[in-house]
mmCIF file as Biopython writes it, N, C-alpha, C and O atoms, coordinates in Angstrom:
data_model
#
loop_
_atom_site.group_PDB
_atom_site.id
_atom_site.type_symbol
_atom_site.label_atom_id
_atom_site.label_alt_id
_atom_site.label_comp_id
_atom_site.label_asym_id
_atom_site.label_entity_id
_atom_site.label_seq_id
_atom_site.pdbx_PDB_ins_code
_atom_site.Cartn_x
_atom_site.Cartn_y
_atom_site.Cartn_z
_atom_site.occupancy
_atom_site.B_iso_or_equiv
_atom_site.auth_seq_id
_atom_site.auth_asym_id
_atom_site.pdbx_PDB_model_num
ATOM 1   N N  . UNK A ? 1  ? 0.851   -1.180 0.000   1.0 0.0 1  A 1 
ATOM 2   C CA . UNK A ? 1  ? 0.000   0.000  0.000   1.0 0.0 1  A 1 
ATOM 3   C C  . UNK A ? 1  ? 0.896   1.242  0.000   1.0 0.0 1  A 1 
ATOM 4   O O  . UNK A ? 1  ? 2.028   1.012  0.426   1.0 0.0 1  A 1 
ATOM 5   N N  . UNK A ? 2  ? 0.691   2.327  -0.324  1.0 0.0 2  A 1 
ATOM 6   C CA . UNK A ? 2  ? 1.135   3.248  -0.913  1.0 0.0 2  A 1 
ATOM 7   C C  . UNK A ? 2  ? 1.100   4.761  0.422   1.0 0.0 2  A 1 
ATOM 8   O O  . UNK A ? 2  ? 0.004   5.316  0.491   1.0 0.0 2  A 1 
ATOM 9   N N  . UNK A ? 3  ? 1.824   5.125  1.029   1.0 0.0 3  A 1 
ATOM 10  C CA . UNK A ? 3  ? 1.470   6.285  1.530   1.0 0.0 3  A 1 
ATOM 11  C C  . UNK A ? 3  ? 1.509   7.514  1.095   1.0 0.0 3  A 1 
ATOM 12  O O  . UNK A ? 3  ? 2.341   7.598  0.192   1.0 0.0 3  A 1 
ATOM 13  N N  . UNK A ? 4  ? 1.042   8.411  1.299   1.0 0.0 4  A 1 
ATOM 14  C CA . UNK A ? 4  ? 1.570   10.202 1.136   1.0 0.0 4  A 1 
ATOM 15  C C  . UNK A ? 4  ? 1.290   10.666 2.365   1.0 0.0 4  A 1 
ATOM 16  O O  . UNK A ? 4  ? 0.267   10.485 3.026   1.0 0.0 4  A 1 
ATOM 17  N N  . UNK A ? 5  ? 2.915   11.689 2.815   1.0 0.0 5  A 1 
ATOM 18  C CA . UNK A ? 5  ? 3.259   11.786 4.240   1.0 0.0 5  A 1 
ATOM 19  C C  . UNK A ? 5  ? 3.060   13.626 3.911   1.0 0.0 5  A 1 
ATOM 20  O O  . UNK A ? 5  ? 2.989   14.302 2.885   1.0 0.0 5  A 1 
ATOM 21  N N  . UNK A ? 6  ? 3.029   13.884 5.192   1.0 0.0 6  A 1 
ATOM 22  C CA . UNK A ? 6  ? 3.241   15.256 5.264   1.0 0.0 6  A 1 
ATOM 23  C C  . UNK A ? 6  ? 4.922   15.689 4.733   1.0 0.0 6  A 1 
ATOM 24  O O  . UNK A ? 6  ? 5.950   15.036 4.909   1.0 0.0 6  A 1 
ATOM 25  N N  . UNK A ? 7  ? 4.773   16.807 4.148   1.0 0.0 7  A 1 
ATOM 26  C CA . UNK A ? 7  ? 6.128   17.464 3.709   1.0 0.0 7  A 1 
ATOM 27  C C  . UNK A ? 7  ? 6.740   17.909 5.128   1.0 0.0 7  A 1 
ATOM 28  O O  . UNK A ? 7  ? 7.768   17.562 5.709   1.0 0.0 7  A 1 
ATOM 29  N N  . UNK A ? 8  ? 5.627   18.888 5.493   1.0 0.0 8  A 1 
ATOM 30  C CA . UNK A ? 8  ? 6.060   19.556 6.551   1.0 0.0 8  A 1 
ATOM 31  C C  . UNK A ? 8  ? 5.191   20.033 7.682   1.0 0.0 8  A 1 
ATOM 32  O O  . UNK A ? 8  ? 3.980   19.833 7.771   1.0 0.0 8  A 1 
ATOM 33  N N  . UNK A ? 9  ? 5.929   20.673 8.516   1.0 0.0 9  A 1 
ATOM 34  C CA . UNK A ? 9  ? 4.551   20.208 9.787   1.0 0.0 9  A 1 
ATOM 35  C C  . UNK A ? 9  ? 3.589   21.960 9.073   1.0 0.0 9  A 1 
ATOM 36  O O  . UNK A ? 9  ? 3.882   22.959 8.416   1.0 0.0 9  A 1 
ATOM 37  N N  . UNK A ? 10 ? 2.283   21.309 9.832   1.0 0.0 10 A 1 
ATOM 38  C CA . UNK A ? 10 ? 1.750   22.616 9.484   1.0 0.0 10 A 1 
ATOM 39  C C  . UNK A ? 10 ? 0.187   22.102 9.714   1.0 0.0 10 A 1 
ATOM 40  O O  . UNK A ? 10 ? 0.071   21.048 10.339  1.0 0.0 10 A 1 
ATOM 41  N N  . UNK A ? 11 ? -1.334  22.929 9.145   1.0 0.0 11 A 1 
ATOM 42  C CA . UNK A ? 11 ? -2.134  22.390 10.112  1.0 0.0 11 A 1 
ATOM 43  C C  . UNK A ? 11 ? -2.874  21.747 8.832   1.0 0.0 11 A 1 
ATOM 44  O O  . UNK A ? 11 ? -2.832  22.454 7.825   1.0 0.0 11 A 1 
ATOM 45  N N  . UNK A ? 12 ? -3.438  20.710 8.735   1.0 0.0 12 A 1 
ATOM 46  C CA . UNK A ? 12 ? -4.727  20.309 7.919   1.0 0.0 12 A 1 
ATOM 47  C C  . UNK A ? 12 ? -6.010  21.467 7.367   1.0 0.0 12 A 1 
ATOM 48  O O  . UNK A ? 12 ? -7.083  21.846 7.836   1.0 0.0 12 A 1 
ATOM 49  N N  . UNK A ? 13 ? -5.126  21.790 5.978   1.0 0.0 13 A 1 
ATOM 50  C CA . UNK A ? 13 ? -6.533  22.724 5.893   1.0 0.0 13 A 1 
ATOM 51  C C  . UNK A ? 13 ? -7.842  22.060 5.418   1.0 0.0 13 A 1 
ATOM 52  O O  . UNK A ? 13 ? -8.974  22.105 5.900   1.0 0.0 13 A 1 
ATOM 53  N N  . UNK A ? 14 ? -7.201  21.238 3.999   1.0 0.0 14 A 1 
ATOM 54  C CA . UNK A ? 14 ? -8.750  20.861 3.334   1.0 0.0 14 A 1 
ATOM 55  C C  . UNK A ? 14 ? -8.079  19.258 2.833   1.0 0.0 14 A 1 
ATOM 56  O O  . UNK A ? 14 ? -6.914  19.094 2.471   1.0 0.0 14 A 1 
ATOM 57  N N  . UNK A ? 15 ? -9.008  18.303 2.910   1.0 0.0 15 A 1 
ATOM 58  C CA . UNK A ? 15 ? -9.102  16.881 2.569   1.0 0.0 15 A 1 
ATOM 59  C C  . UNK A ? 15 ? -9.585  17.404 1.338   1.0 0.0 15 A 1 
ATOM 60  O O  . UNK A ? 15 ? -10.456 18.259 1.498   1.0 0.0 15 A 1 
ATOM 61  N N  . UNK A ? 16 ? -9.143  17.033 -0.402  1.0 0.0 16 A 1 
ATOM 62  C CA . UNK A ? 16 ? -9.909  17.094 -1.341  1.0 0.0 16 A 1 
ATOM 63  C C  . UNK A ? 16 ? -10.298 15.798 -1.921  1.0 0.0 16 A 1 
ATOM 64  O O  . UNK A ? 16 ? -10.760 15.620 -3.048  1.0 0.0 16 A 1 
ATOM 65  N N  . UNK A ? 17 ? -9.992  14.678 -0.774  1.0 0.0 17 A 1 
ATOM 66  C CA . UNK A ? 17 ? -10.674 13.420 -1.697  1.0 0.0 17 A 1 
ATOM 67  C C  . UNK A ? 17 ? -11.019 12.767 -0.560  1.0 0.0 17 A 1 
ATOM 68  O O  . UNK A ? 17 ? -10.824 13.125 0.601   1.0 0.0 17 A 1 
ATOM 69  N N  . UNK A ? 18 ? -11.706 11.481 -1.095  1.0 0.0 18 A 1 
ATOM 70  C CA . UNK A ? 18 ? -12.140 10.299 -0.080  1.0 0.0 18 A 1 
ATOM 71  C C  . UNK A ? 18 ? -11.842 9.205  -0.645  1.0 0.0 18 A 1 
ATOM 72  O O  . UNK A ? 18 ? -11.373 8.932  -1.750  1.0 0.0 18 A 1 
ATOM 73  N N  . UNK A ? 19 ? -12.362 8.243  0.768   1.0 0.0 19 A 1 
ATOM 74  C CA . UNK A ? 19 ? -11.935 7.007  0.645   1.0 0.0 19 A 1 
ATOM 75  C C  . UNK A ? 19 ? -13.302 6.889  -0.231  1.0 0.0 19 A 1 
ATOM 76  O O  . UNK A ? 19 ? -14.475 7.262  -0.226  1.0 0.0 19 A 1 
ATOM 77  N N  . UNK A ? 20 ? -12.023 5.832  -1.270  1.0 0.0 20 A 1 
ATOM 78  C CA . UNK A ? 20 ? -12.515 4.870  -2.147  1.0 0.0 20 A 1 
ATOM 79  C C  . UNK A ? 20 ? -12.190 5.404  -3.510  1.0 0.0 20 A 1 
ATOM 80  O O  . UNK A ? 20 ? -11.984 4.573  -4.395  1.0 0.0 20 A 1 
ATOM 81  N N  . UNK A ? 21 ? -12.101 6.977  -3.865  1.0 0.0 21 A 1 
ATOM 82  C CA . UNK A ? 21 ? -12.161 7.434  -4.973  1.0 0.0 21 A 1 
ATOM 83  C C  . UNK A ? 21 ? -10.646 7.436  -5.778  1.0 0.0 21 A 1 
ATOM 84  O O  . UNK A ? 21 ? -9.582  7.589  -5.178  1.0 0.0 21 A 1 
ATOM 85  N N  . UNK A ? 22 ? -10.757 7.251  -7.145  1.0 0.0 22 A 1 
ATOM 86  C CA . UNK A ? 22 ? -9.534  7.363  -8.080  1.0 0.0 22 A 1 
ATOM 87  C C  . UNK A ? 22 ? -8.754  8.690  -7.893  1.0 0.0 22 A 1 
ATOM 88  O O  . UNK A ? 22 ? -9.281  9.802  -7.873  1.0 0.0 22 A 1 
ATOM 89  N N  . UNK A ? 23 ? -7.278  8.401  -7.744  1.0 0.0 23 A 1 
ATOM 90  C CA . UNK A ? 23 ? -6.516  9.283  -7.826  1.0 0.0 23 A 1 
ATOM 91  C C  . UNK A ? 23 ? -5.310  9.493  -8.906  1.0 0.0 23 A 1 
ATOM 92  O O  . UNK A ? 23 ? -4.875  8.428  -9.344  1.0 0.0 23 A 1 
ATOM 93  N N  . UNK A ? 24 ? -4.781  10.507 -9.343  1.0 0.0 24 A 1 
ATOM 94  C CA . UNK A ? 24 ? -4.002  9.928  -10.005 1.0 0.0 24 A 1 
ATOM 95  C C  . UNK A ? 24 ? -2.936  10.813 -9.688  1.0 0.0 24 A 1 
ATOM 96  O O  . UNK A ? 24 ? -3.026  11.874 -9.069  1.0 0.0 24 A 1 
ATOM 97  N N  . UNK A ? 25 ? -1.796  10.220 -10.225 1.0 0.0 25 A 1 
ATOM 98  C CA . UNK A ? 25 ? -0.161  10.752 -10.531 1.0 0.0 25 A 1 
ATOM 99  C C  . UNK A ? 25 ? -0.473  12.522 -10.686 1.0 0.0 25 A 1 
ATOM 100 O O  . UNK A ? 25 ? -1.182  13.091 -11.515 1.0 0.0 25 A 1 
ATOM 101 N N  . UNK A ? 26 ? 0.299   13.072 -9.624  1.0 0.0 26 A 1 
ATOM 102 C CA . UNK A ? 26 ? 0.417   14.674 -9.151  1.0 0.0 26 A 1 
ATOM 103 C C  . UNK A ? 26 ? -1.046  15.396 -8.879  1.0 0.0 26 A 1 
ATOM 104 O O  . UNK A ? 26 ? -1.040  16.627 -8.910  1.0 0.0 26 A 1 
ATOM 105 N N  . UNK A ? 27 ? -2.040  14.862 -8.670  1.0 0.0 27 A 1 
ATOM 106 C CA . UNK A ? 27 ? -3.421  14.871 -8.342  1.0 0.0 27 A 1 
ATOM 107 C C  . UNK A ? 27 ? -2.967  15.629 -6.918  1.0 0.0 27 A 1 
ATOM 108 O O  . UNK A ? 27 ? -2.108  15.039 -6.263  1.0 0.0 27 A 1 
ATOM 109 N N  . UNK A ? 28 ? -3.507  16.959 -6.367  1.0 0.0 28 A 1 
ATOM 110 C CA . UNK A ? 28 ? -3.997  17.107 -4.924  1.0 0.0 28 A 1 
ATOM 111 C C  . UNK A ? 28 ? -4.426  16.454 -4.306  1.0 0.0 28 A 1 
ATOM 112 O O  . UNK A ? 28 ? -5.039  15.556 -4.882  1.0 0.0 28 A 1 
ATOM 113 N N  . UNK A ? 29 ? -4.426  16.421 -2.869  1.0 0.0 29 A 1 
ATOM 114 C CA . UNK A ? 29 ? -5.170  15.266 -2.438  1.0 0.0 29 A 1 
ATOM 115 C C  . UNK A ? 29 ? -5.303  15.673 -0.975  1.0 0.0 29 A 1 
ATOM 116 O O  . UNK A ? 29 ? -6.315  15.416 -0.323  1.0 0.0 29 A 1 
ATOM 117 N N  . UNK A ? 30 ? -4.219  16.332 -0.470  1.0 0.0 30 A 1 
ATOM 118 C CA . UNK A ? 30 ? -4.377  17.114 0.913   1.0 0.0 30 A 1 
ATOM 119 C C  . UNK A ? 30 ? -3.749  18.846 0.487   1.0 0.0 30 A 1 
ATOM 120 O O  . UNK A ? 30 ? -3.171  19.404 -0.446  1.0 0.0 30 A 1 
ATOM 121 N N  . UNK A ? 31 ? -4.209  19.124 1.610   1.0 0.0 31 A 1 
ATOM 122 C CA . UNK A ? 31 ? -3.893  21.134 1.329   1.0 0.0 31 A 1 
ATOM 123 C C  . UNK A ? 31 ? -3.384  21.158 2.885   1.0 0.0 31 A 1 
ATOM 124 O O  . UNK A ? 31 ? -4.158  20.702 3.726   1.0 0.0 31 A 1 
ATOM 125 N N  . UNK A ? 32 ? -2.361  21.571 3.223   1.0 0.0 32 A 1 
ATOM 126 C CA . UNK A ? 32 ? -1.804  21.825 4.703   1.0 0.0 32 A 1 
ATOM 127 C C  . UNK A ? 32 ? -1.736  22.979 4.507   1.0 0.0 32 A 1 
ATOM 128 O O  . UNK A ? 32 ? -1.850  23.329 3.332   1.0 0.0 32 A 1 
ATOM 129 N N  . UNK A ? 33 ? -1.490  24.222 5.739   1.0 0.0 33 A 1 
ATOM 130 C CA . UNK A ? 33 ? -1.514  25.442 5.717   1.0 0.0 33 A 1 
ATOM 131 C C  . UNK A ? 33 ? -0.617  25.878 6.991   1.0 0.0 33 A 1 
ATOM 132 O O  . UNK A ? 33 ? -1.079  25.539 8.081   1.0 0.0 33 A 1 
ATOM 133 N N  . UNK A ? 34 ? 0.592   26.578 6.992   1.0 0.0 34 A 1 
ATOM 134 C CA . UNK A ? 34 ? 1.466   26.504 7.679   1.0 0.0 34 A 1 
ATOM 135 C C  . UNK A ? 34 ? 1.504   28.050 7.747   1.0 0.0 34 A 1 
ATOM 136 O O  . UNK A ? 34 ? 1.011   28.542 6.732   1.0 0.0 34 A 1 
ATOM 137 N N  . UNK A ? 35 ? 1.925   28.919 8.608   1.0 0.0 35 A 1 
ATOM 138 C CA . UNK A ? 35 ? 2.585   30.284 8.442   1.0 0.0 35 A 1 
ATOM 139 C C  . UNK A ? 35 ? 1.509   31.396 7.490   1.0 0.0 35 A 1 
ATOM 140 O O  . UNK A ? 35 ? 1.698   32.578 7.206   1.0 0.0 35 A 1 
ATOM 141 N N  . UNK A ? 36 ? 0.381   30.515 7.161   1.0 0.0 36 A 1 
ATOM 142 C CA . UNK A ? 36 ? -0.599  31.709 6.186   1.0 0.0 36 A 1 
ATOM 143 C C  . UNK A ? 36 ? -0.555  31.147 4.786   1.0 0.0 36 A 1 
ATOM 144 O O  . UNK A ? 36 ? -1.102  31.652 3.806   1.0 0.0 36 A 1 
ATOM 145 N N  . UNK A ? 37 ? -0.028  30.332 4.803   1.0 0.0 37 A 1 
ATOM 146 C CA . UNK A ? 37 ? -0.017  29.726 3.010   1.0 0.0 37 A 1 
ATOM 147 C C  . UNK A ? 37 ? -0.309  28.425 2.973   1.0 0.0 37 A 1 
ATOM 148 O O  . UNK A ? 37 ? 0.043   27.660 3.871   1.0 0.0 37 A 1 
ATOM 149 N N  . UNK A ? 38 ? -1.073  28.001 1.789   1.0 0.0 38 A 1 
ATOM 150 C CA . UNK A ? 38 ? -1.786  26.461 1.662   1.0 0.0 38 A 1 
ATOM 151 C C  . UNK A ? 38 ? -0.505  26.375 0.475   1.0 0.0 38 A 1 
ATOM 152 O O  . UNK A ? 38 ? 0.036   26.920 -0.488  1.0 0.0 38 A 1 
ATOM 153 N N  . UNK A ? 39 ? -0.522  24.967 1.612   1.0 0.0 39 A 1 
ATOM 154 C CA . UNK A ? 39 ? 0.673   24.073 0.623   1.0 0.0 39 A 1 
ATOM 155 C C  . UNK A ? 39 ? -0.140  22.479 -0.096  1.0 0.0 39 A 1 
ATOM 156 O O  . UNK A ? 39 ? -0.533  21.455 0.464   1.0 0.0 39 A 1 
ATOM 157 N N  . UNK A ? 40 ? -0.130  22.834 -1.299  1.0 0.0 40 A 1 
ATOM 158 C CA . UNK A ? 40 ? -1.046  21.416 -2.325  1.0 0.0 40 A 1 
ATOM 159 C C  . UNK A ? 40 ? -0.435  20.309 -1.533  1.0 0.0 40 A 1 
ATOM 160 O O  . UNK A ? 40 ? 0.570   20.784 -1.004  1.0 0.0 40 A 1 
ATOM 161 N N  . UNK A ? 41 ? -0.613  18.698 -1.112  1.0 0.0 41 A 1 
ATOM 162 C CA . UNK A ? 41 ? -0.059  17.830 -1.476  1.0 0.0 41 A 1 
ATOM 163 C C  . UNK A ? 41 ? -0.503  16.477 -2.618  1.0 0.0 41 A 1 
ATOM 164 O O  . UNK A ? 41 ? -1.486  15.748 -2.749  1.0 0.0 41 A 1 
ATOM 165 N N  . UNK A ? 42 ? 0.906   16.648 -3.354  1.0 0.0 42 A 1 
ATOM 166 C CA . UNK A ? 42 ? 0.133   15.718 -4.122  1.0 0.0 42 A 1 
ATOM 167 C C  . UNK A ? 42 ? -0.031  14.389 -4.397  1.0 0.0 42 A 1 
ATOM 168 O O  . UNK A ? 42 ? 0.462   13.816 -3.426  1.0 0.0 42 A 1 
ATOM 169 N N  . UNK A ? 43 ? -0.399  13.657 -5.086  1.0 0.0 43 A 1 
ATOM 170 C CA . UNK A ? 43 ? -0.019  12.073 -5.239  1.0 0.0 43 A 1 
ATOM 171 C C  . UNK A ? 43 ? 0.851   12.043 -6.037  1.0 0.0 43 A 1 
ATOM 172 O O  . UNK A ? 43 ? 0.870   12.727 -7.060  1.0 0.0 43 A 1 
ATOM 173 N N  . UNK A ? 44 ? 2.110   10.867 -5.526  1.0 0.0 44 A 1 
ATOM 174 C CA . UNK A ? 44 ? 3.597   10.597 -6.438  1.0 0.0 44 A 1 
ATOM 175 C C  . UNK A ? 44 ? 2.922   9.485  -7.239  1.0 0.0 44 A 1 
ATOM 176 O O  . UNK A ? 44 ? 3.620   9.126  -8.187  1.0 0.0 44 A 1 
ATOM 177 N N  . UNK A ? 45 ? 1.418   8.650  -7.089  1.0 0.0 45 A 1 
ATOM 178 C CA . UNK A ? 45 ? 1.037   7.461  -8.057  1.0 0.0 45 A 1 
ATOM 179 C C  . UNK A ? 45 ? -0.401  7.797  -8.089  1.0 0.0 45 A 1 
ATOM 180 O O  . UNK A ? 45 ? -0.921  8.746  -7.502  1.0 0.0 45 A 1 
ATOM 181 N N  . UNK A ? 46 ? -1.089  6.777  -8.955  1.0 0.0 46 A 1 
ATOM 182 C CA . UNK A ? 46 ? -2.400  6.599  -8.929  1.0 0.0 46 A 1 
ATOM 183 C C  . UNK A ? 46 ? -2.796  5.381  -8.199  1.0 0.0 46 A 1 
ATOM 184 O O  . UNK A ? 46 ? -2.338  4.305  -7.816  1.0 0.0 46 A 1 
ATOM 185 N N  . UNK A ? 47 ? -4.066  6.209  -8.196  1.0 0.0 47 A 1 
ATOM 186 C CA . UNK A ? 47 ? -4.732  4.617  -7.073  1.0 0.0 47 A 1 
ATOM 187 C C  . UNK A ? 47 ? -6.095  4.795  -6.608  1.0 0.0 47 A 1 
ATOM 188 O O  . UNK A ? 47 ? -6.842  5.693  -6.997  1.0 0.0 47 A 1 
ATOM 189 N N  . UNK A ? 48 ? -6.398  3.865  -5.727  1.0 0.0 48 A 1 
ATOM 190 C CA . UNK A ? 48 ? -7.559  4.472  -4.955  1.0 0.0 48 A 1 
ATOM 191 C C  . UNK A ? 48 ? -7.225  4.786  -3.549  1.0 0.0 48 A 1 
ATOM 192 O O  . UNK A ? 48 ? -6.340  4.148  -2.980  1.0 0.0 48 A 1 
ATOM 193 N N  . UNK A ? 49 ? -7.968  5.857  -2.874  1.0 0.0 49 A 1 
ATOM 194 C CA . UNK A ? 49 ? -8.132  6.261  -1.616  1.0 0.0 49 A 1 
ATOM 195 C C  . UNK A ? 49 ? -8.313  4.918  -1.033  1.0 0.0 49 A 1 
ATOM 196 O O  . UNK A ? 49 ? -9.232  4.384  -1.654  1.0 0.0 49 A 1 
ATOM 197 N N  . UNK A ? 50 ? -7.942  4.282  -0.297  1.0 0.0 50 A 1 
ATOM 198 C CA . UNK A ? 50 ? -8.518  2.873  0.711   1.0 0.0 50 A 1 
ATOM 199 C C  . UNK A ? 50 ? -8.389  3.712  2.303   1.0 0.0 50 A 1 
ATOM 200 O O  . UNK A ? 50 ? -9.121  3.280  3.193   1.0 0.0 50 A 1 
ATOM 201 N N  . UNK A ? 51 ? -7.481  4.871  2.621   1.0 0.0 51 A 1 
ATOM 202 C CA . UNK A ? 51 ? -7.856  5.237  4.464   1.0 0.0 51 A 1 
ATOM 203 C C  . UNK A ? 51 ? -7.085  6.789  4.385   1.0 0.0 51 A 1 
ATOM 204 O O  . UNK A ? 51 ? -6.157  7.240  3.713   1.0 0.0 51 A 1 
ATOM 205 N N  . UNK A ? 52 ? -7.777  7.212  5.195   1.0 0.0 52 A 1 
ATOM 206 C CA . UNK A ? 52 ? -7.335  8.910  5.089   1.0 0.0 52 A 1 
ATOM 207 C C  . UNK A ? 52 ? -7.004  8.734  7.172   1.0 0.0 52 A 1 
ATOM 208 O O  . UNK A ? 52 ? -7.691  8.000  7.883   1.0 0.0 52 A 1 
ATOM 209 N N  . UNK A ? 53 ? -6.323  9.241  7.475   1.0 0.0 53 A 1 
ATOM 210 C CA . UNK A ? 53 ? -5.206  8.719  8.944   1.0 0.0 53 A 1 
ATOM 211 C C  . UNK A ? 53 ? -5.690  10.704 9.566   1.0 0.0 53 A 1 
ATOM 212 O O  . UNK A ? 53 ? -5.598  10.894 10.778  1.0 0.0 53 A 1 
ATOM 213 N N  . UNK A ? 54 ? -5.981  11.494 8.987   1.0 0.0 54 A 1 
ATOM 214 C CA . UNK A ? 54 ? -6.021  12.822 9.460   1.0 0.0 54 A 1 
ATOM 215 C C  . UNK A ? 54 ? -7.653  13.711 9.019   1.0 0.0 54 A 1 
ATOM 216 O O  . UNK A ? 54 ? -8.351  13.429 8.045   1.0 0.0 54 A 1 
ATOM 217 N N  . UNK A ? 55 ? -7.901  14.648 9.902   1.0 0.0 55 A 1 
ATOM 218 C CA . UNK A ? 55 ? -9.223  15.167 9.693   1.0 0.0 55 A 1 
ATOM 219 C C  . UNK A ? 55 ? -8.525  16.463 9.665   1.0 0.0 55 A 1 
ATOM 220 O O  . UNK A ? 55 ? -7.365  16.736 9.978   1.0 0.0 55 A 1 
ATOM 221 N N  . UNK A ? 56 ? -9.899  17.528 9.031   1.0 0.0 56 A 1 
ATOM 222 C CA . UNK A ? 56 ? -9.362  19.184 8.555   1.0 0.0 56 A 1 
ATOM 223 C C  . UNK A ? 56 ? -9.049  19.380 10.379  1.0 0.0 56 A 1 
ATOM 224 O O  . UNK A ? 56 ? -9.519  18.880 11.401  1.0 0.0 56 A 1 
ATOM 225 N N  . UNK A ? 57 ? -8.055  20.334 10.073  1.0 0.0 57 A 1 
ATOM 226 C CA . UNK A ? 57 ? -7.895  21.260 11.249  1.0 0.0 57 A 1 
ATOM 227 C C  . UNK A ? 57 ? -6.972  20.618 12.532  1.0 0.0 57 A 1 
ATOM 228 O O  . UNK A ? 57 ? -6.744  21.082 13.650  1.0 0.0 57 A 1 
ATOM 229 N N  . UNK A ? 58 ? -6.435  19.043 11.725  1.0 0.0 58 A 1 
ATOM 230 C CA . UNK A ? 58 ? -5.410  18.608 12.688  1.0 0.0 58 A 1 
ATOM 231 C C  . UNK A ? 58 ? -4.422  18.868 12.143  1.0 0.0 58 A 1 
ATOM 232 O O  . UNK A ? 58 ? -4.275  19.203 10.968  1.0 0.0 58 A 1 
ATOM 233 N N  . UNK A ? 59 ? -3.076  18.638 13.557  1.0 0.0 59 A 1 
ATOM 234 C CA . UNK A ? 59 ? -1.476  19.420 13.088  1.0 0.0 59 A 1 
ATOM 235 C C  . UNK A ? 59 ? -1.116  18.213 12.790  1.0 0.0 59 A 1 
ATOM 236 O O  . UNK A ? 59 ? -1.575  17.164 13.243  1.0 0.0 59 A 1 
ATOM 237 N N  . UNK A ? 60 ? -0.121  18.395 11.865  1.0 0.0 60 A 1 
ATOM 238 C CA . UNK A ? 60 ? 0.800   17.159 11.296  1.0 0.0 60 A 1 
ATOM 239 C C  . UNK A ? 60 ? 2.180   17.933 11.558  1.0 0.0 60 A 1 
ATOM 240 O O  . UNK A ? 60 ? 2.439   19.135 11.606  1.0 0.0 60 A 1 
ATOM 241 N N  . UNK A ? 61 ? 2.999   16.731 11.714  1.0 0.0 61 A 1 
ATOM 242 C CA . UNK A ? 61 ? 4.263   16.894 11.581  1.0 0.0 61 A 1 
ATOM 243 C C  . UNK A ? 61 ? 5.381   16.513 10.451  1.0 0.0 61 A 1 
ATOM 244 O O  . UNK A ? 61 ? 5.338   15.306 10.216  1.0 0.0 61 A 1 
ATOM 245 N N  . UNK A ? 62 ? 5.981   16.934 9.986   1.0 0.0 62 A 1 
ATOM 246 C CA . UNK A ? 62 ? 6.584   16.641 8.631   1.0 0.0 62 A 1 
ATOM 247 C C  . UNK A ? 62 ? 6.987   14.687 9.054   1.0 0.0 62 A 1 
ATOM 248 O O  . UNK A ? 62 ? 7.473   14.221 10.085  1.0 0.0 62 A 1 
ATOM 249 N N  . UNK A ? 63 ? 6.450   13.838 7.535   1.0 0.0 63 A 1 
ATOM 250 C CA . UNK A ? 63 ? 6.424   12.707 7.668   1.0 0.0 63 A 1 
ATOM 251 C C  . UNK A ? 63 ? 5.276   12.093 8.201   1.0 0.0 63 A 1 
ATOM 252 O O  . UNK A ? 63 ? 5.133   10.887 8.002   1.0 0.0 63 A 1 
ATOM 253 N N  . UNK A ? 64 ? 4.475   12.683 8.813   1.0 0.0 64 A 1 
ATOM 254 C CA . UNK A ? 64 ? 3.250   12.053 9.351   1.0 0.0 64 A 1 
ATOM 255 C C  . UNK A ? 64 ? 2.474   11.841 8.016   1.0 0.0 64 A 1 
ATOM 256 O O  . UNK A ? 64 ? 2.429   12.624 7.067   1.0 0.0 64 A 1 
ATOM 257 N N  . UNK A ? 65 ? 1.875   10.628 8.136   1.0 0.0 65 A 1 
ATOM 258 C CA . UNK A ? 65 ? 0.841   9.850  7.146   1.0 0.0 65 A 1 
ATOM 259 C C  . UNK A ? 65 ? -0.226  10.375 6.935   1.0 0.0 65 A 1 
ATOM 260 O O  . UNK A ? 65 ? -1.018  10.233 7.867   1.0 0.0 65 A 1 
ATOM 261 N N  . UNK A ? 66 ? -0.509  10.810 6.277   1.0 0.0 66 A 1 
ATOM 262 C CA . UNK A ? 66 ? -1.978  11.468 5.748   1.0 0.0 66 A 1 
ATOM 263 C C  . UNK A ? 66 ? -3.285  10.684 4.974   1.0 0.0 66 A 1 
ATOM 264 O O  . UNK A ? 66 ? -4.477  10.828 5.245   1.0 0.0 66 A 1 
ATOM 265 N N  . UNK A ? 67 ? -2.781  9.953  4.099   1.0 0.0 67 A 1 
ATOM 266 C CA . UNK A ? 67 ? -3.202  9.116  3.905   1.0 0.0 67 A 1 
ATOM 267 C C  . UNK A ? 67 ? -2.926  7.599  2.792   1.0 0.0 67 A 1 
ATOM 268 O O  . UNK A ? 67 ? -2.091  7.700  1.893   1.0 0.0 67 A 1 
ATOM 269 N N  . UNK A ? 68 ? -3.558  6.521  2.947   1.0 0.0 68 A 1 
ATOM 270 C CA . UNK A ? 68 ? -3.195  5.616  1.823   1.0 0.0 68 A 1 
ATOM 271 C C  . UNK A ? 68 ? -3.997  5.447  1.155   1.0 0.0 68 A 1 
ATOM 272 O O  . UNK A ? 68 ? -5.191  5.746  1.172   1.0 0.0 68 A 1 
ATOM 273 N N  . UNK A ? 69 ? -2.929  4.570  0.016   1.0 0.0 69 A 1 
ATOM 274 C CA . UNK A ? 69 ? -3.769  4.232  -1.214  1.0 0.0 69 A 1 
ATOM 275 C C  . UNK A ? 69 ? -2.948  2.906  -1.618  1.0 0.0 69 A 1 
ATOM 276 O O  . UNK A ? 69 ? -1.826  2.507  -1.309  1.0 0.0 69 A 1 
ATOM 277 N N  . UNK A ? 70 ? -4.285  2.229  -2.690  1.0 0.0 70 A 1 
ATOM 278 C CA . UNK A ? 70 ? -3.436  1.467  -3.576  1.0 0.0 70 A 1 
ATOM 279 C C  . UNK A ? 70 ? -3.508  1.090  -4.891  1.0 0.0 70 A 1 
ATOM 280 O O  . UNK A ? 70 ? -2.604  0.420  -5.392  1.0 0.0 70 A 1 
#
C-alpha cells in the first residue's frame, strides 16, 4: 500500500478526496496550511483512496501519514 506523508509540519486545511475514490499521478489530495499559506499535497502514483489517517484542522508533523492508497 502506498502512503503520502506530510512534507512539513503545518495544520490540515482541506481533505480534497475520499476514501474509495480514483486518484491519479500529481493529483492534490491534501492542502496543509502553515505560516498563512496552503501548501497542495500531491499524489507521487495513482490509485484508490482505501484510508485517510487525518481530519481538517489537525497538526501534522513533517512525515506524518496522511493518507493511503493502492
Amino acid at each position: 500500500m502506498n502512503q503520502i506523508v506530510a512534507i512539513m509540519a503545518g495544520n490540515v486545511w482541506k481533505i480534497v478526496v475520499s476514501v474509495g475514490e480514483n486518484i491519479e499521478k500529481g493529483q492534490d489530495v491534501v492542502i496543509l496550511e502553515s505560516m498563512k499559506m496552503e501548501i497542495p499535497i500531491a499524489a507521487e502514483a495513482s490509485g484508490i483512496v482505501k484510508e485517510i489517517h487525518v481530519k481538517e484542522g489537525d497538526f501534522v508533523n513533517e512525515g506524518d501519514i496522511l493518507l493511503e492508497f493502492e
